[in-house]
C-alpha positions as CSV (number, residue, x, y, z in Angstrom):
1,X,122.0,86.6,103.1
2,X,119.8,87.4,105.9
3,X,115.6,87.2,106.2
4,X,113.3,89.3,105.4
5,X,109.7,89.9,105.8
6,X,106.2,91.5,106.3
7,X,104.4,91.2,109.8
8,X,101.5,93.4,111.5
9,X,103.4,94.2,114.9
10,X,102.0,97.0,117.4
11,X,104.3,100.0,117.2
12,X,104.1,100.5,121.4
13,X,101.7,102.8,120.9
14,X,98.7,100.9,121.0
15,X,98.5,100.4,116.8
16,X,99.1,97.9,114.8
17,X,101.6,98.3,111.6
18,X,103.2,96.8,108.5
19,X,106.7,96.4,109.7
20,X,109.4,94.9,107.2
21,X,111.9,93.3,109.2
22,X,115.2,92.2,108.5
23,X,117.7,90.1,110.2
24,X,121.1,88.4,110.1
25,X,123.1,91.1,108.0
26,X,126.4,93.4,108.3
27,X,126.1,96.2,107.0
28,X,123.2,97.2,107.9
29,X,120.7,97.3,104.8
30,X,119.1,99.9,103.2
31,X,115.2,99.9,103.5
32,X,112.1,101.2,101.6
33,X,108.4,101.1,101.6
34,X,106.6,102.2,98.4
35,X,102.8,101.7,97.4
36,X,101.6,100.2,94.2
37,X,102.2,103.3,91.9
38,X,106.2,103.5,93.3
39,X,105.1,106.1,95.2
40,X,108.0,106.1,98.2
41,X,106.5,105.8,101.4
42,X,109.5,106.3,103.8
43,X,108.3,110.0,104.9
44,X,105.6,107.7,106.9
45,X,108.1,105.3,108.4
46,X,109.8,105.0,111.2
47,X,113.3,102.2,111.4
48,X,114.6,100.6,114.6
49,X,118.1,99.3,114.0
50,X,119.4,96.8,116.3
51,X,122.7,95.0,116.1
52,X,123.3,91.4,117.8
53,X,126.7,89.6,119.7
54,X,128.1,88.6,116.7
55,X,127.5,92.2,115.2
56,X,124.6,91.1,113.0
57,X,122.0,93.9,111.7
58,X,118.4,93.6,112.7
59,X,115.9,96.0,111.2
60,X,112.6,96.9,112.2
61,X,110.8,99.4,109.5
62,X,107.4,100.5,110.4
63,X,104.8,102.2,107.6
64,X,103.1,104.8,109.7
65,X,99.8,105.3,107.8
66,X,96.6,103.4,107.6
67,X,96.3,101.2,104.9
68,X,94.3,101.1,102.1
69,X,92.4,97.6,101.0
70,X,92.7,99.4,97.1
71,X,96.6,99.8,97.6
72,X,99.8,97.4,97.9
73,X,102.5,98.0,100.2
74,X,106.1,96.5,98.8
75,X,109.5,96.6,101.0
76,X,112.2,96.6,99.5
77,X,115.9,95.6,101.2
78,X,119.4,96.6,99.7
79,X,122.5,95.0,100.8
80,X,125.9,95.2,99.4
81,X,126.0,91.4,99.2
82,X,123.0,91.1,97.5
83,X,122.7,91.5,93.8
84,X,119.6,92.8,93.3
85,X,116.8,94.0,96.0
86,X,115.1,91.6,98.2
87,X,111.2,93.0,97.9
88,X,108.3,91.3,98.9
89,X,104.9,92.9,98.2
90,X,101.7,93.1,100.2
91,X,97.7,93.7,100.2
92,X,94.5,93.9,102.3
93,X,91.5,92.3,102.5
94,X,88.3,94.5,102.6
95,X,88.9,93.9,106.2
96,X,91.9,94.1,108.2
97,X,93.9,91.1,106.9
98,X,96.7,91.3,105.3
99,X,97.7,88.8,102.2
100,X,101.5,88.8,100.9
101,X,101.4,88.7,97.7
102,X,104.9,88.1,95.9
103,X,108.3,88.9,95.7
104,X,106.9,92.6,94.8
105,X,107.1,92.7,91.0
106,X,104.0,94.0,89.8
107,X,101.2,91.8,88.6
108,X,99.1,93.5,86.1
109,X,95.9,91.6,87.4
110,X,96.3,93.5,90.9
């Protein structure tokens, strides 16, 4: 069913992002960032869609904004094989570091 998941990873141009990434699947998924409010973010992302030997699907999808430490970032992956969404949800620290939350259900406490 494939991986997926929530890194900071420099973008190559000298800035660090949230990238959700995603590996091991044919097709290739579908992928979306949206912020706390279901607000969709994928105007501000960029994807990088790779395919391996065995024709595998990996996906790189970068969130091209600065975050906010008052906001949540969840990705959320859609496969044909999957029955519902693979989503996993993420926040900041005042600072710069990042916490993953859940599996991107929203948590009335947050």
């Amino acid at each position: 069913t494939g991986d997926i998941g929530i890194i900071w990873k420099s973008n190559g141009d000298d800035r660090d992002v949230l990238t959700c990434q995603s590996s091991g699947l044919y097709p290739a998924p579908e992928i979306k960032w949206e912020d706390k409010h279901g607000k969709n973010l994928n105007e501000v992302s960029e994807t990088n869609l790779t395919r391996d030997e065995n024709g595998l699907y990996s996906v790189e999808h970068y969130l091209k904004q600065d975050h906010d430490s008052k906001n949540q970032y969840i990705c959320s992956i859609w496969h044909k094989y999957i029955e519902k969404p693979k989503r996993t949800r993420v926040a900041f620290t005042d600072g710069n570091a990042m916490i993953r939350l859940d599996d991107g259900e929203a948590s009335p406490d947050l």
